[in-house]
N, C-alpha and C positions, 0 to 999 in steps of 0.2 A: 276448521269450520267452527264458528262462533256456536256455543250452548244453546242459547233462542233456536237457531237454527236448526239443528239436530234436534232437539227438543219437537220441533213442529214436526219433522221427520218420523220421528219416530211416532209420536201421535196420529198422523196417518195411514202408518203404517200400521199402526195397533188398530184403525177405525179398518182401513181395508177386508183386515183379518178377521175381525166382527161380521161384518157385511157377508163376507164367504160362507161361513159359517151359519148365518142365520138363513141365509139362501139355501143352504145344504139341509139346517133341520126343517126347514116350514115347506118346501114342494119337494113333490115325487122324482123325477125324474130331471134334476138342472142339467144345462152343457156349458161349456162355456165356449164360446168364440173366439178365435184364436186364427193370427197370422204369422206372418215372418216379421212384424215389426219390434220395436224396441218396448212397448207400452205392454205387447202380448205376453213377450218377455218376463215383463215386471209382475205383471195380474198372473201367469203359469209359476212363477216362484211364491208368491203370495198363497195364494192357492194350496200350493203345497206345506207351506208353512200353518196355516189353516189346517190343514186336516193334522199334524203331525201330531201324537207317534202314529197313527193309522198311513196309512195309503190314501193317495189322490185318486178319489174316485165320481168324479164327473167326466161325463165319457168330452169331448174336443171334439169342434167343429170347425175345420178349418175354412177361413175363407180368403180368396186374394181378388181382386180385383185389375188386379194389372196396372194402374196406377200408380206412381210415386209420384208420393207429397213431402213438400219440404224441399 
């Protein structure tokens, strides 16, 4: 994978991490929404990477709709 590339990666991923975070200090009580798909996936690792060395602690609200897309 070309440098540019991974560079931008990881800058999102650094931005993701902010966002969790700021959501986590500024309201009472966050959840975050959550499925079985690949995106859920991504944002529940994030997440946890966010809170670390601490515990993930926004309670999960799963939701499915019965739907596949894609």
């Amino acid at each position: 994978m070309d440098q540019k590339r991974l560079t931008h990666l990881r800058q999102l991923e650094a931005e993701s991490i902010h966002i969790i975070r700021e959501v986590a200090a500024e309201f009472a009580n966050p959840v975050m929404l959550c499925s079985s798909g690949n995106a859920s996936s991504v944002m529940l690792r994030r997440a946890r990477m966010a809170c670390y060395p601490g515990t993930f602690r926004f309670p999960l609200v799963r939701g499915e709709s019965g739907w596949l897309v894609g």
